[in-house]
N, C-alpha and C positions, 0 to 999 in steps of 0.2 A: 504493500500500500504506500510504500515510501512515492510511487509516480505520481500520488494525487496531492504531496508537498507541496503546495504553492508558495511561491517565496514570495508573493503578493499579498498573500493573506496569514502574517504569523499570528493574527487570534486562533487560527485554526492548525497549524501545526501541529500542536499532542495530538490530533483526531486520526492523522498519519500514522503518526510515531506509535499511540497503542491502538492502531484500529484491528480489532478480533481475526483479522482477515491478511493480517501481514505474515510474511514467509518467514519461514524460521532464520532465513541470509539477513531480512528486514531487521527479526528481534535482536539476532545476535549483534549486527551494527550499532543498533540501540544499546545495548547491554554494556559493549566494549567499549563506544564511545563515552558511555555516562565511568563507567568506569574509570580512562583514561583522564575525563573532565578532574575527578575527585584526586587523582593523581598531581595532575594540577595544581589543581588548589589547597593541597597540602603545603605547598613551596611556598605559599603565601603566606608565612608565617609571622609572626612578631611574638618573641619572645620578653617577659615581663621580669622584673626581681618580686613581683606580688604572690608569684605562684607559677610550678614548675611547669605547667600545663600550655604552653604557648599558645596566644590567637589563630586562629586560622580559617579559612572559608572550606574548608573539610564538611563542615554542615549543609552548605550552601550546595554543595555540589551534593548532596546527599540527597538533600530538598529536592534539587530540582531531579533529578534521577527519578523520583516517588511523581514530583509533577507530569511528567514527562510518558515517563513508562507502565505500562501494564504493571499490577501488583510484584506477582513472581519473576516477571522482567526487572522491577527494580531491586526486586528481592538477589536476587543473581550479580546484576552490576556490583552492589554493594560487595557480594559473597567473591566476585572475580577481585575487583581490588585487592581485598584481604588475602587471597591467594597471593599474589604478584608479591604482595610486602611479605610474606611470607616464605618464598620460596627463593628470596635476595632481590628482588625490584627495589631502587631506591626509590618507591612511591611515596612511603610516608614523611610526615614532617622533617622541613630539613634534611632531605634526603637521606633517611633513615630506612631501614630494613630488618626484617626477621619481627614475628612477632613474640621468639621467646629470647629473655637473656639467662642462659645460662637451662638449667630448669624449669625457670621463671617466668610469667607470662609478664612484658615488657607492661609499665607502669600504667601505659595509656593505653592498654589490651582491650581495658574493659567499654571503656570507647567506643575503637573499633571495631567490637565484637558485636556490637550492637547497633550499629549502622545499617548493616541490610535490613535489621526491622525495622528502623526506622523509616529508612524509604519504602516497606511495605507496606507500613500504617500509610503514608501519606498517600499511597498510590492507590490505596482504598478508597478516602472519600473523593479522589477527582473521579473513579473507576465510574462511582455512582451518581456524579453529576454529568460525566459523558454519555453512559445509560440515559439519566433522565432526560437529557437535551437541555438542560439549562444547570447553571451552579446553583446546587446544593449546599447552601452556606451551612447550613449547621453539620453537615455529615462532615462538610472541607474544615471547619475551624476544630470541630470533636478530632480529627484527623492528627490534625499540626497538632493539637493540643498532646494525645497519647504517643504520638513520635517520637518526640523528648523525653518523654519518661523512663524508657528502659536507658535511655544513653547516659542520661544524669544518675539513675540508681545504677548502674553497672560501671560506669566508668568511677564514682565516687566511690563505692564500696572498693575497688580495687586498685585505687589509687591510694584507699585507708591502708590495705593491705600490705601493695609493695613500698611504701614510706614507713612503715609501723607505725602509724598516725591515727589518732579515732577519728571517726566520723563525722564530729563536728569540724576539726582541722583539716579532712578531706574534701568536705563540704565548702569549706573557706578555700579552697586552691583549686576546688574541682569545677565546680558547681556556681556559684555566686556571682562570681566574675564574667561569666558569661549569661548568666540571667537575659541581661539587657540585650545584649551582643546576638544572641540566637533570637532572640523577639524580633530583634528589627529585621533579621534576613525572613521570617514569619511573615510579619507584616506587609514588606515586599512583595514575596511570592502568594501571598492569600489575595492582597490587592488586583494583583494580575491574572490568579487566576477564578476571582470573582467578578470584576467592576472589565477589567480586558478583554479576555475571549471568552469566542465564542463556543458554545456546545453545540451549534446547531451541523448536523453531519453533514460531511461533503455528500450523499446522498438525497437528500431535504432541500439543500442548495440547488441542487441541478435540478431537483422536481420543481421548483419554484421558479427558478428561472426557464423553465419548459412551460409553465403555467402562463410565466408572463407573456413570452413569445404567442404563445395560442390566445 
């Protein structure tokens, strides 16, 4: 379905990217590219003296992978990354690799271990505002909302972990500092894909424009 891509119309894009009818060559470019993206924006980092955890658009590209792709398509993007860093890609932050040190699962494991669900959750409520032909603001914001949650409890619990830090102190480096920071790549991407595009199928489109001709 990637032929019906018009670069004239990006409110309609995702309707390409996850339409039920694209070839598995379709998915997998979707898959590798969103992959690749998050690779990316790992490199974008800014590291802090507040907390060992450095800034980075790692979310963003997470997001928009969940925006963008079928559920278990983003599910997968997210799951190829963590292979790549895994098996020596320097995909992650900093051009970092492996995700164990030692025995160990590396400090910001819990993180990344939790990224492909978070672009699953997301890629759930757009699934069901593509279905209904129009956004589904409360399935898209319940969406963004539960995406966050495994990341913030698994990356925080395991960052208590590998620093022998409690909870509250992991919470303070893990978690807090980026509150703000992940809300606003939120608010971005919910804007665009409520108030922006369009849900209406490229199928709908041509009946209508067939409607008008006649």
């Amino acid at each position: 379905m990637l032929s019906q891509l018009n670069l004239t119309q990006p409110t309609k894009w995702h309707l390409a990217l996850s339409h039920d009818e694209s070839t598995l060559l379709e998915r997998a470019i979707g898959i590798f590219f969103f992959a690749g993206l998050t690779a990316l924006c790992a490199q974008l980092a800014l590291p802090t003296t507040w907390t060992p955890v450095p800034y980075t658009f790692q979310t963003f590209s997470i997001m928009a992978a969940g925006v963008y792709l079928r559920r278990n398509d983003a599910f997968l993007s997210g799951a190829v990354y963590l292979i790549a860093g895994a098996v020596g890609a320097p995909v992650f932050a900093g051009g970092a690799s492996g995700l164990f040190s030692g025995s160990q699962l590396i400090a910001s494991g819990g993180y990344l271990l939790a990224f492909p669900v978070a672009s699953a959750l997301i890629a759930e409520g757009l699934d069901r505002s593509r279905k209904a032909g129009v956004a589904d603001i409360k399935a898209q914001i319940i969406c963004w909302t539960l995406a966050m949650i495994p990341v913030y409890i698994f990356g925080t619990l395991w960052l208590a972990e590998a620093y022998a830090v409690d909870i509250a102190q992991a919470f303070a480096w893990g978690t807090e500092p980026f509150l703000l920071w992940d809300f606003g790549k939120i608010v971005l991407l919910a804007f665009v894909t409520t108030k922006v595009w369009s849900y209406e199928s490229f199928e709908d489109a041509s009946d209508d424009e067939v409607g008008s001709v006649e």
